[in-house]
ZAGU-866391 format. One record per residue (C-alpha): x, z, y; residue number from 1. Coordinates in nm, 2 decimals, decimal comma, m for minus. Layout:
PT       x       z       y    n
PT       X       Z       Y  NUM
...
END
This chain:
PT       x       z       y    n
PT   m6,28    0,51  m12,76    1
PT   m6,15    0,74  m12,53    2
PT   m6,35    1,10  m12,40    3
PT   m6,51    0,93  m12,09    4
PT   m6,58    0,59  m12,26    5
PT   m6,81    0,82  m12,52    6
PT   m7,00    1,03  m12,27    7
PT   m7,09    0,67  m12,10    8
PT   m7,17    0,53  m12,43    9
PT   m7,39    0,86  m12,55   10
PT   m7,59    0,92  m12,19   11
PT   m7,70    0,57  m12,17   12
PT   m7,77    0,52  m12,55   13
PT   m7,97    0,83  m12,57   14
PT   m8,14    0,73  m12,24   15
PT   m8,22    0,40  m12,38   16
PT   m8,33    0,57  m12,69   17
PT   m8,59    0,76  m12,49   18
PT   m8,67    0,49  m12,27   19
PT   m8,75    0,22  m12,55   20
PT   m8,85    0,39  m12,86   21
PT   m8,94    0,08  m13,01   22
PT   m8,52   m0,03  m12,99   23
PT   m8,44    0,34  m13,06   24
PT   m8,62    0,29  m13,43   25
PT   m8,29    0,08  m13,58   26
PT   m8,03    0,35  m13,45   27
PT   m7,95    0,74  m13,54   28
PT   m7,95    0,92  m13,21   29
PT   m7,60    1,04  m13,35   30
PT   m7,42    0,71  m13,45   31
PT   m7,16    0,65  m13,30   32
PT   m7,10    0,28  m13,18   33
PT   m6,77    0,21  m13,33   34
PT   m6,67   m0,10  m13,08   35
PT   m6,80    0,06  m12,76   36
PT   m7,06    0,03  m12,53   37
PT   m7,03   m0,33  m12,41   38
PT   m7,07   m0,43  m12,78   39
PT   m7,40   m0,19  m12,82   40
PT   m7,57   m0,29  m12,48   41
PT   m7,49   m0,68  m12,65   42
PT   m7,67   m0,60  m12,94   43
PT   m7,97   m0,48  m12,79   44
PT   m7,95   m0,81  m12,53   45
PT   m7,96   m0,98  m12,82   46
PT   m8,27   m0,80  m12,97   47
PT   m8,43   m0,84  m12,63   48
PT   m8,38   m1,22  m12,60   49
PT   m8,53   m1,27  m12,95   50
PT   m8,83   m1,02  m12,81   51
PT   m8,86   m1,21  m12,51   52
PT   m8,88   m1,57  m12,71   53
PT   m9,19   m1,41  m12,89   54
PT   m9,34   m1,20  m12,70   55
PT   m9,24   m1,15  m12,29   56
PT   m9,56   m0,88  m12,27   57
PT   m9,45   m0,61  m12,58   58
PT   m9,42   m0,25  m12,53   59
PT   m9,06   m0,34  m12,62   60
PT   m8,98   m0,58  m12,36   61
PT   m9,15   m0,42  m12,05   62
PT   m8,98   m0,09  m12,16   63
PT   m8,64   m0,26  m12,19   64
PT   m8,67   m0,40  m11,81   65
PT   m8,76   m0,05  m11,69   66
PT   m8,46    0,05  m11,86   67
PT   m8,26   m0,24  m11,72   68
PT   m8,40   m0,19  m11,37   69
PT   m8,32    0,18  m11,38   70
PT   m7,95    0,11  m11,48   71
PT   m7,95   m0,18  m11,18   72
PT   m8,04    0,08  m10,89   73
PT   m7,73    0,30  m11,00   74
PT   m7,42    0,33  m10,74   75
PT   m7,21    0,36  m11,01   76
PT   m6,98    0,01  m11,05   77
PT   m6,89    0,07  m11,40   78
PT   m7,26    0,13  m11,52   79
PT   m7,32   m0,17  m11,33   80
PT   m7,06   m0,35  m11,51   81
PT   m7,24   m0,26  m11,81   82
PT   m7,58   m0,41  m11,70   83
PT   m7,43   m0,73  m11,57   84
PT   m7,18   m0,77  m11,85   85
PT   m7,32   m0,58  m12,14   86
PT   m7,71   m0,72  m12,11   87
PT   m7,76   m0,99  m11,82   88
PT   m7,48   m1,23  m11,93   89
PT   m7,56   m1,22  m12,29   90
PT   m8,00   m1,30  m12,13   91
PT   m7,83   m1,58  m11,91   92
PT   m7,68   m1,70  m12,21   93
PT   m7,95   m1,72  m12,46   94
PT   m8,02   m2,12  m12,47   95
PT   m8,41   m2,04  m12,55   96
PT   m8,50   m1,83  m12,26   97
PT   m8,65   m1,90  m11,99   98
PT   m8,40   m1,81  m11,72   99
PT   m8,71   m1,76  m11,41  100
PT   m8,87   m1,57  m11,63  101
PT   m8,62   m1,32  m11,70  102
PT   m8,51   m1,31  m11,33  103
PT   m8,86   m1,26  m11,27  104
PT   m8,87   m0,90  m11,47  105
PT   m8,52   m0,80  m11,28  106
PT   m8,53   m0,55  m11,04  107
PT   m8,38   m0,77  m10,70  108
PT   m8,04   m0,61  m10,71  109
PT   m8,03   m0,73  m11,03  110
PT   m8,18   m1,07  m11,01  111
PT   m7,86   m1,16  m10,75  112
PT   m7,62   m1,05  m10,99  113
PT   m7,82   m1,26  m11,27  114
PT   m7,87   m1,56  m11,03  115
PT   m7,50   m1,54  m10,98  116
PT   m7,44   m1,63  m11,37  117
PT   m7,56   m2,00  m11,27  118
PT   m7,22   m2,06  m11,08  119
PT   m7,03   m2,00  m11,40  120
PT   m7,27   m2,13  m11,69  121
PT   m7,43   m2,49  m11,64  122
END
């Protein structure tokens, strides 16, 4: 990775970290995420469609939309990119989720990027 692909990666991993302890538990604050951030936000998509199958109420998943939602108000098109790309996708794509549901805990910016996913996915 290159200088300005690690700040990225290390400002919004450590402000995950903070914002969702309970994700932050699996993870040194100082690993480093070898294959970038896309790869890391996919991971913790992952983690949070596997929370949200069992429990759409835990500490974990209300603290991971917050952190979501935060992300979605940015400006910023490449942290954007991230949100869509590196989290919402991989949630539009989990075959057990309920898709309302998930739109439901989105922030509305990023419910019309989410909604969007239905004209690619059937």
């Amino acid at each position: 990775m290159n200088e300005i692909d690690n700040f990225i990666c290390k400002v919004l991993k450590s402000l995950l970290f903070e914002m969702v302890p309970e994700y932050a538990k699996g993870y040194s604050k100082e690993d480093v995420f070898q294959e970038g951030i896309y790869f890391f936000m996919n991971d913790f998509a992952m983690d949070l469609g596997r929370e949200l199958s069992i429990d759409n109420s835990s500490s974990f998943v209300k603290n991971a939309f917050k952190y979501i939602n935060l992300l979605g108000e940015s400006n910023n098109l490449e942290i954007l990119n991230i949100v869509t790309v590196g989290i919402l996708e991989i949630l539009y794509t989990t075959e057990f989720l309920n898709r309302n549901m998930v739109s439901g805990l989105l922030c509305e910016k990023l419910k019309i990027h989410f909604n969007r996913f239905s004209d690619y996915y059937q």
